[in-house]
C-alpha positions, 0 to 999 in steps of 0.5 A: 875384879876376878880372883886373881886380880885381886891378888894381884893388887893385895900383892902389889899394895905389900910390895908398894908399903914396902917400897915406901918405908924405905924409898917412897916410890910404891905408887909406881907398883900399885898405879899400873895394876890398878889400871891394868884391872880396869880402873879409870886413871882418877879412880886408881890413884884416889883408891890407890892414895887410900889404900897406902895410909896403912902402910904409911903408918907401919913405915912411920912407926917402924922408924920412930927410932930415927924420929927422936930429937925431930919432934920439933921440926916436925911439928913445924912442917906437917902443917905445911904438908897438910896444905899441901895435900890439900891444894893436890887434892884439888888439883887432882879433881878439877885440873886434866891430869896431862898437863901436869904429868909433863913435869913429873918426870923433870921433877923426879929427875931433879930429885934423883940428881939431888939425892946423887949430890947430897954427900958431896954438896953437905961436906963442901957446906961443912967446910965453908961453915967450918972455915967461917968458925961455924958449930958443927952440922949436929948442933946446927939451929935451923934459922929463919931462912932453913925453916922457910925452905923447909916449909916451901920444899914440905908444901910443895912436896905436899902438892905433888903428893896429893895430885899424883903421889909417885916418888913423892919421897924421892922428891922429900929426901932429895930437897930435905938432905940440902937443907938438913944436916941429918943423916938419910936413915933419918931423913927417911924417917921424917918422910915417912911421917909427913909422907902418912899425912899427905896421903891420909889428908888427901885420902879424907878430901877424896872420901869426902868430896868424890867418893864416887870415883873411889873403889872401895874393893880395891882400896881395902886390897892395897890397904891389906897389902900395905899395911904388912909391907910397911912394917916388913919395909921398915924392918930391912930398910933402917938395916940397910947402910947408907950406900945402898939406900942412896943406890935404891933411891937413886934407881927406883927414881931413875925408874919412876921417870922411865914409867912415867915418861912411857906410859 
């Protein structure tokens, strides 16, 4: 890479670790410059995966805020991630990358319509629980079946993330906001958390068993611009009022179909 490319790819790791803490779409930023400086496809997305670790751990910390009281949850659904990451990393390395990208855009798409419905599908929830003498939202236990949706939406989620990662956290916020009675800033916090882990596993998978398909300049340079655009993202993002991040969510979705439908 020439100088400028790699600024280029620094510049774009920053704005791709601050698009994550606040949406989950910064694939869409750094994927195409890395493939624009002249990296093979499977190489920039394993360098690219690797290099948002760091920006996925400032996004994390920035929102530790919102994660208070979801310890438990959490802890139910990383394992679920884990795995999925895992089985996208496999599928990454042993599958043609065409015949999944045909149902990326469809996926996105529905996580885009999810995010849209949330408010309106949660309160016609709270009346029907309301009306059948259900508690209130906020001190709803998760059952058996929540949970298993929850642990079904992470693992998939988790897949997806580790074959492709592109709007893996429009995908995360659009299936855990109809099952969970939590606000988006916190929902936003609980997909930054099991967003760091999907990337940091499959980025472990990847170093471990195709380290020659891995650039490491162009990792370290993602990873530099990540990890201040992470906390920078975090930062304006827990700020920002529920509309507006909905609306940004919304937006950089309908972008993401658009890129990938393109390119």
């Amino acid at each position: 890479m020439t100088g400028w490319e790699m600024v280029a790819v620094a510049a774009a790791g920053f704005a791709a670790g601050g698009i994550n803490a606040v949406v989950g779409s910064g694939t869409l930023v750094t994927f195409p410059v890395l493939l624009a400086v002249g990296l093979p496809p499977v190489t920039a997305t394993i360098s690219n995966s690797l290099g948002l670790v760091p920006g996925n751990l400032t996004g994390a910390i920035g929102y530790r805020r919102e994660l208070r009281g979801q310890r438990g949850l959490l802890i139910r659904l990383l394992p679920a991630s884990v795995l999925g990451a895992l089985t996208g990393a496999f599928l990454l390395l042993h599958l043609p990358a065409a015949s999944f990208e045909r149902i990326v855009p469809v996926l996105v798409g529905l996580a885009v319509l999810l995010v849209i419905l949330q408010p309106a599908v949660q309160r016609a929830l709270a009346r029907r629980r309301a009306a059948a003498g259900v508690v209130e939202p906020d001190r709803l236990t998760i059952g058996p079946g929540r949970l298993t949706a929850l642990f079904a939406g992470a693992y998939a989620t988790g897949s997806y993330g580790g074959y492709f990662a592109a709007s893996q956290g429009v995908l995360q916020i659009g299936i855990f906001g109809l099952l969970l009675p939590e606000s988006l800033q916190r929902l936003n916090a609980i997909k930054n958390v099991l967003t760091l882990a999907v990337n940091t596993v499959a980025a472990l998978a990847y170093i471990v068993v195709a380290t020659d398909r891995l650039d490491w300049t162009a990792a370290a340079l993602v990873a530099g611009g990540s990890l201040v655009g992470g906390y920078v993202g975090a930062s304006m993002g827990r700020r920002l009022p529920t509309a507006v991040l909905r609306a940004a969510i919304v937006a950089l979705g309908i972008v993401a179909i658009a890129v990938l439908v393109t390119r």
